[in-house]
Structure formats: structure tokens, C-alpha cells
C-alpha positions as CSV (number, residue, x, y, z in Angstrom):
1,X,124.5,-160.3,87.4
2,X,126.2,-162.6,85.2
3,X,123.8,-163.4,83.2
4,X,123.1,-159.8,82.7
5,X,126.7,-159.0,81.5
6,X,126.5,-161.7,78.8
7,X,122.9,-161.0,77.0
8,X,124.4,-157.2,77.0
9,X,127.9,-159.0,75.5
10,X,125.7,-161.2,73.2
11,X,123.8,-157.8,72.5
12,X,126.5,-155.6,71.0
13,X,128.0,-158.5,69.3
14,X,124.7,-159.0,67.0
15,X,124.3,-155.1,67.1
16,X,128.4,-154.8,65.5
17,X,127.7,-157.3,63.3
18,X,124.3,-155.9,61.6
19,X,125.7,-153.0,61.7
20,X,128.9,-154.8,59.6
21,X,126.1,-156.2,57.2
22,X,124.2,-153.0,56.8
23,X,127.4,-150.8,56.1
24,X,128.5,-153.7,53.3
25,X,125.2,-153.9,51.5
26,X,125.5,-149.8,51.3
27,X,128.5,-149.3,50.4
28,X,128.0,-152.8,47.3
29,X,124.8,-150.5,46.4
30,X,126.4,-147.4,45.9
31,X,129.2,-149.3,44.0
32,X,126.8,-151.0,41.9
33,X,125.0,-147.4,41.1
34,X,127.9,-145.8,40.1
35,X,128.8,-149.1,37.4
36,X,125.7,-148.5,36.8
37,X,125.8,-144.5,36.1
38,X,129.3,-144.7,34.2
39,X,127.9,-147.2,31.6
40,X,125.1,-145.1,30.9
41,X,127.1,-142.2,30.7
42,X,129.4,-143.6,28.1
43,X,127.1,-145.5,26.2
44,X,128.2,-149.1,27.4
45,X,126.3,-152.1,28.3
46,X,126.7,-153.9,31.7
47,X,126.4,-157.1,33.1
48,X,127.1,-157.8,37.0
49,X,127.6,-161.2,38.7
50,X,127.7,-161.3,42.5
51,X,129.2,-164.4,44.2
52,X,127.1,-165.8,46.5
53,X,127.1,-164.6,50.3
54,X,126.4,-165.6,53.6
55,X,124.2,-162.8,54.9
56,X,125.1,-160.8,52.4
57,X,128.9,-160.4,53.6
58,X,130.8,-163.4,54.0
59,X,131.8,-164.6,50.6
60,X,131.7,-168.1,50.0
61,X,135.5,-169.5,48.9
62,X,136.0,-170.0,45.3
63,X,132.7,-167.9,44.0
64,X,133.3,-165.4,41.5
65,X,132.0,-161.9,41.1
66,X,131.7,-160.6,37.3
67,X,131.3,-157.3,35.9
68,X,130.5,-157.1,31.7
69,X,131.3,-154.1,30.2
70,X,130.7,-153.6,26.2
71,X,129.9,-151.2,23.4
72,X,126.2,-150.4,22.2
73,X,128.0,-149.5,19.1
74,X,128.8,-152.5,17.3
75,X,132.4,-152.4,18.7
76,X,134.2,-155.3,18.8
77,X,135.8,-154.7,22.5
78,X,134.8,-156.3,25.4
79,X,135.9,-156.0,29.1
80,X,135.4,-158.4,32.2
81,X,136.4,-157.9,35.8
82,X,136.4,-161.3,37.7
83,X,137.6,-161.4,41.5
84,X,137.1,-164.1,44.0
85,X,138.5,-165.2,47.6
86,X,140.9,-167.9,48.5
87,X,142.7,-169.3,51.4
88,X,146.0,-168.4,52.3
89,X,148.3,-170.1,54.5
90,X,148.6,-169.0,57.7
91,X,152.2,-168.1,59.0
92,X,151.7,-168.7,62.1
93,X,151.6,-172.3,62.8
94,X,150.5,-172.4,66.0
95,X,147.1,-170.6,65.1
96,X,144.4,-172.4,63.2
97,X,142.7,-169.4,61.5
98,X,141.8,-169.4,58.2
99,X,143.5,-166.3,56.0
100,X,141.2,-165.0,53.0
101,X,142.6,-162.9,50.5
102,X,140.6,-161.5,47.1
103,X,142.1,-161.9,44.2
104,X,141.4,-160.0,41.0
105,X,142.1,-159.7,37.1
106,X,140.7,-157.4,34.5
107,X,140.6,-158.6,31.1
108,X,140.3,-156.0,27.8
109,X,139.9,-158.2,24.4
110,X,139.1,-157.6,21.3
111,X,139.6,-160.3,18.3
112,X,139.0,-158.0,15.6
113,X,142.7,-157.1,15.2
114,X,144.7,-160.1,15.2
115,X,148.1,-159.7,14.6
116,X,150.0,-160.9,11.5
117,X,150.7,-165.1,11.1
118,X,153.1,-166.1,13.2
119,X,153.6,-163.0,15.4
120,X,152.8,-162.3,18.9
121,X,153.9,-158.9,21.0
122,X,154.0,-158.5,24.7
123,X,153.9,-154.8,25.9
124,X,154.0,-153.9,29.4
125,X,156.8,-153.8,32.2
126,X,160.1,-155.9,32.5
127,X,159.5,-159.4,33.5
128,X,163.6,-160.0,34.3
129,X,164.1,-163.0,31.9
130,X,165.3,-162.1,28.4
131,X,165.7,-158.9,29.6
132,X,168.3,-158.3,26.2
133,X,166.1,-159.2,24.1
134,X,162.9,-157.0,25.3
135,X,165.0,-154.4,25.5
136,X,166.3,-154.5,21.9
137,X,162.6,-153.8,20.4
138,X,162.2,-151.4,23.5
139,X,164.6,-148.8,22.2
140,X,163.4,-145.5,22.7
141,X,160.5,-146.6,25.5
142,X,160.5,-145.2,29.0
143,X,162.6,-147.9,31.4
144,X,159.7,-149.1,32.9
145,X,158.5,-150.7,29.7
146,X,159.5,-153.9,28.4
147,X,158.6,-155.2,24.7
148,X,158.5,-159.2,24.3
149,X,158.4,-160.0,20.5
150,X,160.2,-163.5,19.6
151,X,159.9,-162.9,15.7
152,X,160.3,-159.4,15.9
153,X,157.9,-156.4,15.9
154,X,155.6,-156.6,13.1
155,X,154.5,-153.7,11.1
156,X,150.7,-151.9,12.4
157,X,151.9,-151.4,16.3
158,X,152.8,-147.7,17.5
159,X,154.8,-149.2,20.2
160,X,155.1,-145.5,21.5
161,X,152.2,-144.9,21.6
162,X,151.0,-147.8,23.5
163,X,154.0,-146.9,26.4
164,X,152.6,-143.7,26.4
165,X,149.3,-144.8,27.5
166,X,150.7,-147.4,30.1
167,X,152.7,-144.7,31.6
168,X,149.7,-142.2,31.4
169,X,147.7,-145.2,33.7
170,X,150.8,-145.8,36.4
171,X,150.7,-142.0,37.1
172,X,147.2,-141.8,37.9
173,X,147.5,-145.0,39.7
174,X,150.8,-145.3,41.4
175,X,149.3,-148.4,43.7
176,X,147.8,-149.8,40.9
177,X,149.0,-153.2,38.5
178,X,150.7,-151.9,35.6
179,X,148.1,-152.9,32.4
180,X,150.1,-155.1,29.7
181,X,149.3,-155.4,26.1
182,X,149.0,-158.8,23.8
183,X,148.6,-158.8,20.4
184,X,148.6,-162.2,18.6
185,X,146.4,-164.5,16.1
186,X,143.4,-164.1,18.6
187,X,143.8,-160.6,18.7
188,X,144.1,-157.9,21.3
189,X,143.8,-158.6,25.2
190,X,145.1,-155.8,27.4
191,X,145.4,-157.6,31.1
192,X,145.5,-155.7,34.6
193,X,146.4,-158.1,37.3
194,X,143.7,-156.7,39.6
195,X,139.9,-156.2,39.6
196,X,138.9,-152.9,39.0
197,X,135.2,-153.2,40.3
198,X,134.8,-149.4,41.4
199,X,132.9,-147.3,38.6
200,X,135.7,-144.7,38.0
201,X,139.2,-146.9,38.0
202,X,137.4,-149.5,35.4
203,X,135.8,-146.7,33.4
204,X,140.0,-144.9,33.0
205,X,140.9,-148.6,32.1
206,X,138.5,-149.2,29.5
207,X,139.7,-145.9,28.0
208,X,143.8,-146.7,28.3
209,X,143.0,-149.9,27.0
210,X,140.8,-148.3,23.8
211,X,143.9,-145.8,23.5
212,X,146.5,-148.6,23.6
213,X,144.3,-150.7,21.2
214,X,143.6,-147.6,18.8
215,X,147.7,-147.9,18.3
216,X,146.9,-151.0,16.3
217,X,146.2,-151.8,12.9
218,X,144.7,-154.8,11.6
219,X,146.5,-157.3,10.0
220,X,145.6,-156.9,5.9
């Protein structure tokens, strides 16, 4: 009888975990499909990198996952996703389980707009240090953006119009990471401190980040 109880135990266990598998190679398919769809629609190339897997759902530690977006046009713009896992500390010291967490970025760049010699602009909410001083180039912005510009806002930024787009983002996406804006010698990176792997968040961020970037003139 015993032994009956535990083959139907050992049973269910593989049953929930192929079932685990199944549902997480699905649900990566559809995601992939949608990329996949978006891209087309808009006319963008894409390139995806998956981390490698342990049977196909338990992500090795430190392996990245990469999505590739960019223009068939001849545009200059690129965008990359990256996410990956890593161990967290467990609070409870007592227990000897191992905490994963993903963590994410998504990067917007394009070099062919650098900013004038010797100027660099940070554009996105208040960090709390030199708070004066990103509010003085800030006048006129919503609270809830901050401008960072040592040597002063050079001439080519709509600064409105770039908090207008970053506002237009955190209402559609009130859990979301608030995208902020760089524009120095290398050009034009707008960062979001999270990976936006599903096909409709990244396709709205590509398209705030074009708007904040069309708010940009190159340097002469």
C-alpha cells in the first residue's frame, strides 16, 4: 500500500512538472511570435538570444537573454533588451534556499547625434543629490522630472518635449521604470531599468524613445 502511495506521489510530481515545462515553452513561443509579428509590422529587424535552460525552464545563473531590435531603413537607432537571473540572499538565515531574482535593462542608442564638446544632459526623474541644481535647468518640467546638466543645457534639446514623452510612458505604465535620457559625445542612449521582452511594452518603448530622440538635434 505504501508503495502504491509513493509511485502515485512520484506520478503527479513528474505529471506537475511537465506540465510546468509545457506551459513555459508555450507561453516563450507565443512571446517570441508576437517579437516576431511587431518587427514585421513596423519594419524592424530582430535578433533573439535565449540563455541557456535546463529542460527548457530552469535558467542557468548568470546566462543572459538578448532581444535586437533595429531599423531596415538605414536608421542609426538601435535597441537591446538583456535580462538574466541572480542569487539573492536569503533573509531567513535559518533556511538554506537559494533566492533567484531576474534582473533586466533596456538600452535605446543612437551615436549619430552626439551632443556638443564638453556637454552631457541627464533627463529623467530626480535622483535626490543635487537636487538644486537639476531643478534650475528643470524649470517649467512636470515635478517628476529632473534635468542633470553640469555645464549647462546646450542648445538642440526640446527638454519639453522629451518630459512630455517620459510622462506620456509613466501613464501608460504606472508599474513600470521611468525611461531616462543621455545625451553626450557618444550620443543618445535612452535607458529603462527593466527588460521589456513582451512584443507590445518594447514596441511603445522604441517609439517614446524615437519621440524623445526626435527632440534632438545634432551637434553642427
Amino acid at each position: 500500500m505504501a508503495g502504491g502511495t509513493m509511485s502515485l506521489l512520484l506520478a503527479g510530481m513528474v505529471l506537475l512538472m511537465g506540465s510546468a515545462i509545457l506551459y513555459q515553452i508555450i507561453a516563450d513561443r507565443r512571446r517570441r511570435d508576437g517579437l516576431a509579428a511587431m518587427a514585421a509590422r513596423r519594419g524592424w529587424a530582430l535578433e533573439m538570444e535565449d540563455r541557456l535552460a535546463l529542460a527548457g525552464v530552469f535558467h542557468l545563473i548568470g546566462r543572459e537573454n538578448r532581444i535586437r531590435v533595429a531599423p531596415r531603413d538605414g536608421a542609426a537607432w538601435r535597441c537591446e533588451v538583456n535580462n538574466w537571473d541572480e542569487e539573492r540572499e536569503n533573509p531567513d538565515l535559518d533556511s538554506s534556499a537559494e533566492l533567484i531574482a531576474r534582473k533586466g535593462v533596456t538600452n535605446f542608442l543612437d551615436a549619430s547625434c552626439p551632443a556638443p564638446a564638453g556637454f552631457g544632459v541627464t533627463i529623467g526623474p530626480p535622483a535626490g543629490t543635487n537636487a538644486a541644481r537639476q531643478a534650475e535647468h528643470a524649470t517649467g518640467l512636470p515635478d517628476s522630472i529632473s534635468v542633470h546638466a553640469p555645464d549647462g543645457v546646450p542648445e538642440g534639446i526640446d527638454l519639453a518635449r522629451i518630459a512630455a514623452a517620459a510622462e506620456a510612458w509613466r501613464s501608460r505604465h504606472r508599474d513600470a521604470a521611468a525611461p531616462v535620457l543621455a545625451w553626450w559625445s557618444g550620443g543618445v542612449r535612452v535607458r529603462l531599468d527593466e527588460d521589456a521582452i513582451d512584443a507590445a511594452r518594447l514596441e511603445d518603448f522604441i517609439l517614446a524613445a524615437l519621440e524623445m530622440r526626435a527632440a534632438i538635434r545634432p551637434a553642427a
